[in-house]
N, C-alpha and C positions, 0 to 999 in steps of 0.2 A: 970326485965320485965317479967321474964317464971319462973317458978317451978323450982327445983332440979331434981326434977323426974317427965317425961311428960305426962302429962295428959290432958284431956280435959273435959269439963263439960260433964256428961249426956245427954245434950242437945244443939243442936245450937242456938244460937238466934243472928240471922243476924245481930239486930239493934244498938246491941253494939258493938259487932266486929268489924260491916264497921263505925260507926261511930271513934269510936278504932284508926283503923289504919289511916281513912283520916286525922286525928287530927298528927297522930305522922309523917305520911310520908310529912304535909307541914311543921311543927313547926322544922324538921329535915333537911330541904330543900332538900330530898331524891332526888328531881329529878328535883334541880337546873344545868345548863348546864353551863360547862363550856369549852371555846373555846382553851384555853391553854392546856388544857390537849392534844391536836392532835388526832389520831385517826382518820379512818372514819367517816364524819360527815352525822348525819341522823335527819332530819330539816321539822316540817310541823308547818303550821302557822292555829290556829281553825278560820275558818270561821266565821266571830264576828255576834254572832247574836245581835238584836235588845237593845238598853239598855233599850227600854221600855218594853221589854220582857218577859215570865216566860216559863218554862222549858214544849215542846210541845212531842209527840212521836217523832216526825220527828228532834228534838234536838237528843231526847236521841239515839234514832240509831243510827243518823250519830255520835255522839261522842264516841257511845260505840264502836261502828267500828275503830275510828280513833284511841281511846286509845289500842284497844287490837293488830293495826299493831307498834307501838309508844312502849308499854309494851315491845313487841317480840324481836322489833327491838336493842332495849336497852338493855335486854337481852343476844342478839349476839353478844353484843361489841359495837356497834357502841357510838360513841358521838353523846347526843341524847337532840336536842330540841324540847320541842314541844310548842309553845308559846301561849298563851293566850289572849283575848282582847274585846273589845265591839266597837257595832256603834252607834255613835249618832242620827243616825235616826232624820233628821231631819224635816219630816214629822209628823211624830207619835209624836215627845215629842211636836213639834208644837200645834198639835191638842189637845192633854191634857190638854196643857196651856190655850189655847186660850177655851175650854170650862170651867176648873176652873174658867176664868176671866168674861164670861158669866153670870155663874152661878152667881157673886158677882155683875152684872151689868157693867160690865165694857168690854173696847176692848182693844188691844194691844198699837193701836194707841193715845189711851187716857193715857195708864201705860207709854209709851217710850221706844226705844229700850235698854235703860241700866238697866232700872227699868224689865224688861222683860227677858233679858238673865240672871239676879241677881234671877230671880225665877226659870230658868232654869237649872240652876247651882245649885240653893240650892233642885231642885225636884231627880237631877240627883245622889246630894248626899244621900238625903233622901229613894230614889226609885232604882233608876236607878241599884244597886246592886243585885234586886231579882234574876236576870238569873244567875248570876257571882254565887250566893251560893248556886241555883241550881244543877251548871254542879258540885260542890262540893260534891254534894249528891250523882252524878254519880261516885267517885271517880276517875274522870280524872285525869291522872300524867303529867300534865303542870307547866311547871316553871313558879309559880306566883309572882315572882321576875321579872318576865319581862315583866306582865299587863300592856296591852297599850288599850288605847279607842284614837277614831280616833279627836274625839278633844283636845286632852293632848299637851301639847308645843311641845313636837318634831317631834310628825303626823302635827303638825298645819306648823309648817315651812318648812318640808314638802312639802305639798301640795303650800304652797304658792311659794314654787323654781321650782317643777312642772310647776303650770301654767305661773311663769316667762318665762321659760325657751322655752314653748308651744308657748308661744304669740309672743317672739324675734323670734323667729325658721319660723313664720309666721303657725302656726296649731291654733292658738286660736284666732278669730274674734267676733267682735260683727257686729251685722248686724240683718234684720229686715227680718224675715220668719215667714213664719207658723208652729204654734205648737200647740203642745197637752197644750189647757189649763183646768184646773180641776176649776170649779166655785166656789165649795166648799173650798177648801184651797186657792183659788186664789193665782196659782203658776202657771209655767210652770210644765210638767211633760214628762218623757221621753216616746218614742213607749214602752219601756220593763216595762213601769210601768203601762202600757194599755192593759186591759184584757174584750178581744172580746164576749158580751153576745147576745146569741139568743132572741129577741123581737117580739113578734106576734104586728105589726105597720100597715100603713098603705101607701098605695101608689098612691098621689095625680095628675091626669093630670090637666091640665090648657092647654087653647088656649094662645100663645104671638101673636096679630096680624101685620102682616107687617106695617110699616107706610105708604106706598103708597095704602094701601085701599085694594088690591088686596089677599086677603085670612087671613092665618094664620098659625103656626105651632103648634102643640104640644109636650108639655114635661111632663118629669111625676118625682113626684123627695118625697124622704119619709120625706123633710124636708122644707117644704110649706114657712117657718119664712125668711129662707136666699134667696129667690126672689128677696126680698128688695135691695139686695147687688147684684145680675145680675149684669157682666156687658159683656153678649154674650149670644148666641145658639152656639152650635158646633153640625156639622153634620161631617159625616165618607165623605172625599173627594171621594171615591169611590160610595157613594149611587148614586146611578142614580135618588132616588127618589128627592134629593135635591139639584141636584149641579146647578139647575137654581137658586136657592135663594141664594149661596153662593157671600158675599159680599155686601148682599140686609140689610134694617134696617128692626126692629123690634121696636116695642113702648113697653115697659116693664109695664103690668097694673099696676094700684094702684101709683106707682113712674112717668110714663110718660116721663121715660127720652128712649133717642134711645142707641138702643144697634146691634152690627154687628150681624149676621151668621157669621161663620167661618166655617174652614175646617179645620180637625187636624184627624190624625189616630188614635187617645188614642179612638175617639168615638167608640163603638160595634152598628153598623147598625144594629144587629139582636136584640138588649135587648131593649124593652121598643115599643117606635115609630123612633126613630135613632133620634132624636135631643134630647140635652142636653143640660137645663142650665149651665151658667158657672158665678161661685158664686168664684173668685179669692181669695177672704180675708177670705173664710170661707169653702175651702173643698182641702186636697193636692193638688187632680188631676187636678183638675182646677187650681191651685194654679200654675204648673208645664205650666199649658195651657196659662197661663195669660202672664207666664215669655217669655213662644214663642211668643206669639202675642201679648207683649207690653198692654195689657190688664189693665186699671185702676183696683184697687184693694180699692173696698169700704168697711170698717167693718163697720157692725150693730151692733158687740156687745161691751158690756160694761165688765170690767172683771165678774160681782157681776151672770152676767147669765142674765142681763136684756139688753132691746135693747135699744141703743143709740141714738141721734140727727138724724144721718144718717136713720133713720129708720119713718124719717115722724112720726104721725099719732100712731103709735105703742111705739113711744120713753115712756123710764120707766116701759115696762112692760114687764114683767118675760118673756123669750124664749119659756115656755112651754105655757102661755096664748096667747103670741103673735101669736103664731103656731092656735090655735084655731079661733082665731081675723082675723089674714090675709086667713085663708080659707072662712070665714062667707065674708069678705070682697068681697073674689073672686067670690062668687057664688054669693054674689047678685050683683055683677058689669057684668054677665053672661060668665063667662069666665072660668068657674069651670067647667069639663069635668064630669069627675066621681072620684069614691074613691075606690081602690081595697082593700082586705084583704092581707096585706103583712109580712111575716116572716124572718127578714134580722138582720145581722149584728151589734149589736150598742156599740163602743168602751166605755168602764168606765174608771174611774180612779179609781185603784186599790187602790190609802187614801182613796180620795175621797164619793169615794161609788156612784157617777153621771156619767151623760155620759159628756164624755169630748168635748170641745168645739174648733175643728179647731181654730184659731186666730193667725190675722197675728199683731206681735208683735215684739219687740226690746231686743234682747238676746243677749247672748254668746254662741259661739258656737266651738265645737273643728273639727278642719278640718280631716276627722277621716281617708279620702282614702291614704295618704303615711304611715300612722302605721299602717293600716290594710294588708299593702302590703308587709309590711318589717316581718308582725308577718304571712303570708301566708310562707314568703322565707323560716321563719324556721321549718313550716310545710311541707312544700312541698318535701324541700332539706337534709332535717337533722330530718326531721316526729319528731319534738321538738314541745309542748310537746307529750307524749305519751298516746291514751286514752285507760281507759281499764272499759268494754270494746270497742274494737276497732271499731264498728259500731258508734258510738258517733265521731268517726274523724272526717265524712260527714258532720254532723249534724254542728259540728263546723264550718268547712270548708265553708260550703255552707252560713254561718251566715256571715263569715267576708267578701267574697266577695261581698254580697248585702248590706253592710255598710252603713247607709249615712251620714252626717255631725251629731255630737253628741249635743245636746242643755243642754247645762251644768250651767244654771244658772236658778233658782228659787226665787221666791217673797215671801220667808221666812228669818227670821231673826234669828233659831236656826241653825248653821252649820257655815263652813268657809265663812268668807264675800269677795268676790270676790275685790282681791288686785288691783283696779283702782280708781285711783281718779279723781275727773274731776274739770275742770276750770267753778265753777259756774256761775260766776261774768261774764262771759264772753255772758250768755243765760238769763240776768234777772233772777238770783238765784235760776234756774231751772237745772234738768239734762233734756236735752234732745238729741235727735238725733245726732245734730248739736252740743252740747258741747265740746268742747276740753277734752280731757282725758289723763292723762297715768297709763301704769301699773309698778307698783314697789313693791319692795319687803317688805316696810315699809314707814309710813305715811311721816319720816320725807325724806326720797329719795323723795318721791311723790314731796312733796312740794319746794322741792329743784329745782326739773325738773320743775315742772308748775311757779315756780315765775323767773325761767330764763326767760320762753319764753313768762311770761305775768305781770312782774314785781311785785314788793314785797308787793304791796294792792292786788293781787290777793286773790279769796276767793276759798276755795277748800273744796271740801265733797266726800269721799268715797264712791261707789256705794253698795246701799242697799242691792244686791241681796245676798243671798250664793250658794256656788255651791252645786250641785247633788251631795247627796250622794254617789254617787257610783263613783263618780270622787278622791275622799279619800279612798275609798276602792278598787279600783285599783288601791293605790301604794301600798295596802297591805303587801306584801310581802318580799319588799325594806323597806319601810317607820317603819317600828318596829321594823329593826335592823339599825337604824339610820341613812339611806342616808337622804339626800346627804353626812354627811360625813364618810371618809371610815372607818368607827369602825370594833373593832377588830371579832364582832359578824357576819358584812356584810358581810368580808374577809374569814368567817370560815363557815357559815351556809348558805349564798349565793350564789347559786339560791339552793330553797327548794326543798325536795325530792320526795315530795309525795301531790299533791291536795286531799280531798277526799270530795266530793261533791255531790247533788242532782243535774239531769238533768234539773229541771227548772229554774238553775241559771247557764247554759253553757252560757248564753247570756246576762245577768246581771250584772255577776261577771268574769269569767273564762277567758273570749274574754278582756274583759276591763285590767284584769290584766297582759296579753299576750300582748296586744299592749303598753301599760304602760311601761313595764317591756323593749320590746325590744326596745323601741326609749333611755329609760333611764339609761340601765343597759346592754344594748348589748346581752343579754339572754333571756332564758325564765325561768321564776319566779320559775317555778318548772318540775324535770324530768316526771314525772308520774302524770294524772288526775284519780281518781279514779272516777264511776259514778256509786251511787250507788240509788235503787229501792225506791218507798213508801214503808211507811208501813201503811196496808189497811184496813180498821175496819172489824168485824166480819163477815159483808156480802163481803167483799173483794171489797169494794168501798171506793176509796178516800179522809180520811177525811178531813175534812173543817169546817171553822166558820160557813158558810152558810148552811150548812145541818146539822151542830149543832151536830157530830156522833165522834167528839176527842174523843181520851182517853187519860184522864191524867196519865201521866207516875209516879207523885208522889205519885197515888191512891196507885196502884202496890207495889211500893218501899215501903210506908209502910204497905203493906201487905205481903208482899213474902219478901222485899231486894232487893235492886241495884241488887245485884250479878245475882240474880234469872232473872230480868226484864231484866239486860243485856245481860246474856246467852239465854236467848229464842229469843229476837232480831238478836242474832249473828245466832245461829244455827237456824234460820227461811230461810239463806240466800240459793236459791237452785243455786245461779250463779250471775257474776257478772252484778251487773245495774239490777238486779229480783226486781219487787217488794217482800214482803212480806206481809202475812196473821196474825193478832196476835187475836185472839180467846177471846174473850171477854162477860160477862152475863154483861147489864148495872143497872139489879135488885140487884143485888148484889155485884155489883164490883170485880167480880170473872174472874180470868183467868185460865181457865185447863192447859195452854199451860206453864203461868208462872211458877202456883201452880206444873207442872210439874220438872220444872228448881228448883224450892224450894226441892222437893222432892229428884233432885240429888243431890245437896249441901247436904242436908241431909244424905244421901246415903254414902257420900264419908266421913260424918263426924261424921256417927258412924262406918265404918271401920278401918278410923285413929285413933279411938279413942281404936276401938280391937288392932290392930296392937299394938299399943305405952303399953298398957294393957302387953302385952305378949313378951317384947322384955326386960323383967328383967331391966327397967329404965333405959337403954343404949340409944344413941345415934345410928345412920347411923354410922357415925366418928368412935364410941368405938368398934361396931360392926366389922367393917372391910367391904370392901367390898367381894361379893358374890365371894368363891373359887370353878374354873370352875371342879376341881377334888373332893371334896363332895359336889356337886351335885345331885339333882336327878331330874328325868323323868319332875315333872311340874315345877322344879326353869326353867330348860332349857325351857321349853315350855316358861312360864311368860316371861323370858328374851327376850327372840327371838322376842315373840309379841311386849312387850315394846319398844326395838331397832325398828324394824319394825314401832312403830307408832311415834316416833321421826322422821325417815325420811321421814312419809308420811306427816307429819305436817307441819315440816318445808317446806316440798315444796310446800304444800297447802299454806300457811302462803307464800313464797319468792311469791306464783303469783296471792296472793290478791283472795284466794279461802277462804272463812272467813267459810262459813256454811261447807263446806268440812271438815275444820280442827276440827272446834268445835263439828262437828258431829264422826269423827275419837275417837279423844278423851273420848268421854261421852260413847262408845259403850265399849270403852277398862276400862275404870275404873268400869262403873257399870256391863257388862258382865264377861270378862277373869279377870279382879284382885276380884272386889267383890264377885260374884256368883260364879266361877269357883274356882281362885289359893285360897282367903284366905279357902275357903271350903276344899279343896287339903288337905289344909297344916296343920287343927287345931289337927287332930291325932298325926302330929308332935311338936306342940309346948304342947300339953298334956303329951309327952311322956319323964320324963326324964331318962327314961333308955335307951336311943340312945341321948348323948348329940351330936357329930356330926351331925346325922340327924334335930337337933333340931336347932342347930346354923347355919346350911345352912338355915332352913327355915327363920329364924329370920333376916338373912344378905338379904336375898334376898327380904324378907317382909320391911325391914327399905330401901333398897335402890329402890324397885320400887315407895313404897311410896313418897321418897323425889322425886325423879324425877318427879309423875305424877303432884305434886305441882306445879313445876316450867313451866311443859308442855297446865296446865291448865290455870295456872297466867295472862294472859296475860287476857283473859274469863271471870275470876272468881278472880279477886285481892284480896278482902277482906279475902275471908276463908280460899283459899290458904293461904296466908301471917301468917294466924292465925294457923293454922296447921302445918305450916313448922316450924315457929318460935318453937312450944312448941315441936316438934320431934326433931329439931338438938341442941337445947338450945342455941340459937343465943342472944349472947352478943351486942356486936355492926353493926350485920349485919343485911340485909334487902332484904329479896325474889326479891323482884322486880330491884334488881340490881344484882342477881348473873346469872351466866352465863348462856343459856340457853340449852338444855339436846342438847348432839348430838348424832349421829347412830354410833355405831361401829359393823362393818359386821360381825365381827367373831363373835359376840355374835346370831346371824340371822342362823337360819336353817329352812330354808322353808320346807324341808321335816319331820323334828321331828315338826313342826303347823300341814302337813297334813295328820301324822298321830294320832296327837291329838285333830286332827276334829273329826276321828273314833271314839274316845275315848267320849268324850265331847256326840255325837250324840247316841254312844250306850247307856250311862247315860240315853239323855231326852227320849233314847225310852223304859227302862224301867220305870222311872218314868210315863209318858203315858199310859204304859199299865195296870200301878198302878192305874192309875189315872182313867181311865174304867174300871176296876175291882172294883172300889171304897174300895182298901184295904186301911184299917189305915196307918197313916203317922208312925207310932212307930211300926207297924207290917213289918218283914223280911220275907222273898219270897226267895225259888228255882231259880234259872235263868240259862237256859241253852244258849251259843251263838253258832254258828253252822256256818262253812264257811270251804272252799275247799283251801283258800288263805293261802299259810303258811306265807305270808305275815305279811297278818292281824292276824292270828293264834297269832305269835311272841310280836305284838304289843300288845294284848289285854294281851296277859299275863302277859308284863311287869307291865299294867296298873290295874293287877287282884285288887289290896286292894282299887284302886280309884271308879271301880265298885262298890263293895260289900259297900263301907262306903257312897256313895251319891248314889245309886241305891236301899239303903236300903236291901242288899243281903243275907241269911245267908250261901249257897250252889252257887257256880258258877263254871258251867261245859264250861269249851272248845274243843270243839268238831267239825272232819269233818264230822260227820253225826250222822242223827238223831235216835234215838231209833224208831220201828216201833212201840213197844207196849209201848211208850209213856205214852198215854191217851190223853184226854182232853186241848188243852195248849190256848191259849192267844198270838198272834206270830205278829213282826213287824218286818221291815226291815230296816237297815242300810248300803248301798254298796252293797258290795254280803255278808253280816253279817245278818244270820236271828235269830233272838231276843225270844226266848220262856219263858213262864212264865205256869208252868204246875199246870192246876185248882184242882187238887185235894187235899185235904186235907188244902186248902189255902183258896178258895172261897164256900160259900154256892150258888150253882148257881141256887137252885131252889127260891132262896130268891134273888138273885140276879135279874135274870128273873120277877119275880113278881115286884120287886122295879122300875124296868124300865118299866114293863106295866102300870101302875099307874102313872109314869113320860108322859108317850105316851100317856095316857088315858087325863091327864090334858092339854097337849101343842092340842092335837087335837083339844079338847073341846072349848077352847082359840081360837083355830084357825076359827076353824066354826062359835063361833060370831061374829068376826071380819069381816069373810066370807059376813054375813048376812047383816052385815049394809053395806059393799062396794057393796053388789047385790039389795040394796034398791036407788033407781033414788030418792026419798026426802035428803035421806044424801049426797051424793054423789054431786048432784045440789047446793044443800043449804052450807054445810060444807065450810070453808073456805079451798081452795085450798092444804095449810100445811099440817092440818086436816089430809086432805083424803090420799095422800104423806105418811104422817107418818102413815096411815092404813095399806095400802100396804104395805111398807115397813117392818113393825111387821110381818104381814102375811108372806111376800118370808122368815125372818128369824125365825119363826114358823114352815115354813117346813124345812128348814135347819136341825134346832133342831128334827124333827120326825123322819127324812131320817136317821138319826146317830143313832138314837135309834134305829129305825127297824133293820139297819144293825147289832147292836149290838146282840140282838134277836133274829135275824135269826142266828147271829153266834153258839150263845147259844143252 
């Protein structure tokens, strides 16, 4: 698999590497789990996204997040699963079908339910895979040996012992409520599937006149159509304005039937005129009113969005026309008040794409207040599970106690079909209300149960519906490693360790799986919810289908690498639950922020590749590790830091600080190991006439090297993996299962770091002073350091040859004071360490001088046009706002640039 002697290409090229290794780490089952082995077990289940799916940023974060705690963790030791899987989404592949079938002229209903799921099944084959080889591009390390999609035989049996178990238990009813129906899919849909849009509408009053002749009341209500379905006014029993008419009838125009006044506290006497229609079959609140006050409950609508028998006069015509129709209606019957301008509220359905349609309708439903109570107890008493971070506990908290009964059946045909059958035969071959039913675990119990209790010509049909989604994905967590029975995976990896999650699915998913989990499993699903941020597009806004502002994460990947697109995501994170910013040009599908992540990868793999260069074709292994008695000055420095950022890691990493860690990291390998120690060290691997000085550097070079691999690994899998492998000459081994680096103290001297901060800082401050002197990069310099500290005195001399060789030095004086007859010097300060670089014979300063009047002469000139257009009111006015922004902003850093110069000048 590696060379004889390690080497590296010239060049990195991401594309093959991470392709490389994702191929060998599955075909090897590197990061198959297994439960026999014992060990602390460390267990997270991926969050299944859609199967009709394909790879979004808001994927690739949260996975890149999940694998680099999952990496780490595995690393540590622990037994480590991390499991993988899809949803069937039974909405989404619904609608795909159902417009392919369109497209051909045809409906569901005309194809048949078998004929239907047979294309469902074979789209799911055909299609359904795109995400799955997606998150393969991410190099996620999940055991795909244990691929589960929520309609596979053993999620499916499942969920049907589930809802067995819910319905005996008395928590799963069917029964006739109002619910969120979607017109477009014609299903039910849940509140969490209902996303609340701002509408500029409108706000209609009407007169209802009393029946006894004597006045009228007014209402005012933004939904004119459901009138038709009246069946009351409600006034606040406290208004004084109405409590004579409380009790009184009312004529309902257009309809003509009588309807009460009532009195109920739900009214707000101060919003509107204080009377309120009350439309039972077609609005909760009412719905809630009706139930107090025995209220008939008339529906107008038909599932399709159009209005029904019930609706007089308007039957057959679209909800949206009828709304038009029944106002024209009302004003020219004179009962039409007026019309305001109104901006409110209006529920969608998140498939759908409409507004969704109160109806009161015949479902199923899970009785949801005993599991929301028992999954409170383990919050409350035992703070199970844990969020991090911890302000999200609320958030939770506050969801499960306003709970209300769950509506878990839908008028779809892709999903679990809801295990009840009913006694047809008994209702004129119909399901309805009134039908006998039971629920069983399988058709032929069914039929078993129903021809006891209605003899053996009994006819029996399964009910149509399937259940919500998300009633199979809150057994999640259970249902993948086999419950209901107890396998040896449940027994080992159950309850998982770690959620890690977006905040807009604490109440879709998170809640659902916690109450699931504790009526079925006596637990909860997992120790730790992790809740982690968006990621925001380049203006730091939200992306979405509907603003049309994604970025595609595959663009990136193949332009920079996974590795690159992962690490900018990880190290974007400034805290837990932060959104982040990811920097993006859409003209060219450019990332600075990636391109910068490419750039480390880069970084670290042309160092690995000097390193391995200069280590005489040795191993880590052959080398030995670092001997703490030849040593010198910067092995001890590197060491110290190294240890030092193992322990800062891992603890970054133990408390789910992701951007902390990976920001640690990247500072150490491209600052103190690239720029600083291999700089250090190359006069030693040059020199072989000090072969011990030579072989400390080399031992110390091979073994921070392997280490930052493995510290990076978790971040950065592919190059790692690839760099390690060809520095240790790994035979049958693999980075991402060796142990992961720990701190040893004795290696740690915080005082030999702070004194070769000194060190390090007296460097940048001669290069600086080089660097305004504008002397050549190949030209050597005088340099005198000066300080009263025999402190620093000691240190700097230790460090004299590290001066002189990255200082570009050829004379370096240490000294408690300064010559007075000097001359001319260049001087900066470090500590109480003052820095001189004496101008003579080194700089021409009268060419110096002139070269920076001429610099000053241009940045002015620059500056006063720029001046000119922002002191002209036509630009200024006219310019687009950026524009003018980005004038100014030249200009402040125009005088930046002159202020430096002058000071220079005047030095001079």
């Amino acid at each position: 698999m590696t060379a004889s002697i390690p080497t590296l290409a010239s060049k990195y090229d991401p594309f093959s590497t991470e392709a490389k290794w994702q191929k060998y780490w599955e075909e090897n089952h590197v990061f198959q789990a297994d439960p026999t082995q014992g060990g602390e077990p460390f267990c997270v289940v991926i969050p299944p996204p859609n199967v009709t799916g394909s790879l979004h940023m808001g994927h690739a974060f949260e996975n890149a997040l999940i694998d680099t705690l999952v990496r780490y963790q595995r690393m540590t030791g622990k037994n480590t699963l991390w499991l993988p899987g899809t949803d069937h989404a039974s909405i989404a592949v619904q609608t795909i079908l159902e417009r392919e079938l369109r497209s051909q002229g045809k409906t569901r209903d005309e194809v048949g339910r078998e004929k239907f799921l047979e294309r469902a099944w074979q789209w799911k084959e055909e299609s359904g895979g795109t995400i799955v080889n997606q998150l393969r591009r991410l190099g996620v390390s999940v055991d795909w040996s244990r691929e589960r999609f929520t309609l596979d035989e053993g999620l499916s049996q499942a969920v049907i012992e589930a809802f067995t178990r819910l319905y005996q238990d008395g928590l799963i009813y069917r029964g006739q409520y109002l619910v969120n129906w979607c017109p477009a899919s014609q299903s039910a849909v849940s509140d969490l599937e209902v996303e609340a849009q701002e509408v500029n509408g409108h706000l209609w009053h009407f007169r209802y006149p009393l029946s006894d002749g004597d006045g009228f009341v007014e209402v005012a209500t933004t939904r004119p159509e459901t009138m038709l379905g009246d069946t009351a006014v409600a006034v606040n029993p406290g208004d004084r304005r109405y409590q004579h008419l409380i009790g009184k009838s009312l004529t309902l125009p257009i309809m003509g039937r009588q309807i009460p006044i009532i009195a109920d506290e739900y009214v707000d006497s101060e919003f509107g005129t204080g009377c309120v229609k009350v439309t039972p079959a077609h609005d909760p609140n009412d719905f809630e009113m009706g139930q107090r006050h025995n209220l008939p409950m008339i529906n107008i609508m038909n599932k399709d969005g159009t209005l029904n028998e019930n609706a007089g006069e308007f039957a057959g015509q679209d909800r949206f026309v009828a709304r038009k129709n029944v106002v024209k209606r009302l004003e020219a019957d004179g009962v039409l008040v007026k019309v305001e301008d109104y901006k409110h509220s209006v529920p969608y359905s998140d498939r759908g794409k409409v507004p969704v349609e109160p109806l009161l309708s015949t479902q199923w439903f899970v009785k949801i207040r005993p599991m929301a109570d028992r999954t409170l107890d383990f919050l409350d008493n035992q703070n199970s599970p844990e969020f991090v971070p911890e302000r999200w506990t609320k958030v939770y908290r506050d969801w499960l106690v306003k709970l209300k009964d769950w509506c878990i059946s839908r008028q779809l045909w892709w999903g679990h079909q809801i295990p009840a059958w009913y006694a047809v035969s008994e209702t004129g071959g119909q399901i309805t209300d009134e039908t006998p039913f039971v629920v069983a675990r399988n058709a032929a119990e069914a039929e078993a149960n129903l021809k006891s209790r209605f003899g053996d010509s009994v006819q029996i049909e399964q009910d149509p519906d399937v259940l919500d989604t998300w009633f199979s994905s809150g057994l999640w967590p259970f249902s993948t490693m086999g419950w209901p029975e107890n396998t040896t995976d449940l027994d080992f990896y159950y309850p998982t360790t770690t959620l890690v999650t977006g905040f807009d699915i604490i109440f879709f998913w998170v809640a659902r799986m916690t109450m699931m989990a504790s009526y079925f499993t006596g637990q909860m699903p997992f120790k730790d919810v992790y809740i982690h941020g968006l990621v925001r597009d380049e203006n730091g806004k939200k992306m979405s289908k509907s603003a049309n502002n994604g970025i595609d994460p595959l663009i990136l990947i193949e332009k920079y690498g996974t590795d690159a697109l992962r690490y900018t995501l990880i190290k974007e994170v400034a805290g837990a639950g932060q959104d982040i910013r990811l920097e993006y040009n859409r003209k060219t599908d450019e990332s600075a922020s990636v391109e910068a992540s490419r750039n480390f990868a880069n970084k670290l793999w042309n160092a690995a590749r000097f390193v391995m260069m200069n280590l005489d074709g040795k191993t880590p292994e052959q080398l030995g590790s670092p001997d703490r008695e030849t040593l010198e000055l910067c092995d001890r420095w590197i060491l110290s830091r190294y240890h030092q950022l193992i322990g800062q890691t891992r603890n970054s990493l133990d408390r789910y600080g992701f951007g902390e860690a990976a920001k640690g990291v990247y500072d150490f390998i491209w600052g103190d190991f690239c720029d600083w120690y291999i700089e250090l060290v190359k006069p030693r691997l040059w020199d072989k006439q000090a072969p011990s000085s030579r072989l400390a550097a080399q031992q110390t070079l091979a073994y921070v090297l392997e280490g930052i691999q493995k510290l990076l690994h978790p971040f950065m899998p592919h190059i790692t993996e690839e760099i390690w492998q060809t520095l240790v000459q790994a035979e049958d081994r693999v980075l991402a299962v060796q142990p992961y680096p720990e701190s040893e103290a004795n290696w740690v001297d915080s005082g030999l770091e702070q004194e070769f901060d000194l060190i390090i800082n007296a460097i940048r401050t001669i290069r600086n002073l080089r660097a305004e002197l504008e002397i050549k990069p190949s030209a050597k310099v005088p340099a005198i350091l000066q300080t009263e500290n025999a402190s620093e005195q000691q240190t700097l001399e230790v460090a004299k040859s590290y001066l002189e060789d990255l200082g570009k030095v050829d004379s370096l004086t240490l000294t408690a004071t300064v010559d007075p007859n000097l001359g001319k010097t260049m001087a900066g300060v470090v500590g109480t360490v003052q820095i001189l670089i004496p101008l003579a014979g080194v700089v021409d300063i009268e060419a110096l001088k002139a070269k920076l009047e001429r610099d000053l002469g241009k940045i002015e000139a620059e500056m006063q046009s720029i001046s000119n257009r922002l002191n002209n009111p036509g630009f200024v006015n006219k310019a687009p706002v950026e524009v003018v922004q980005s004038a100014r902003d030249t200009v402040a850093e125009l005088q930046k640039q002159a202020e430096i110069l002058r000071d220079r000048l005047s030095y001079l």
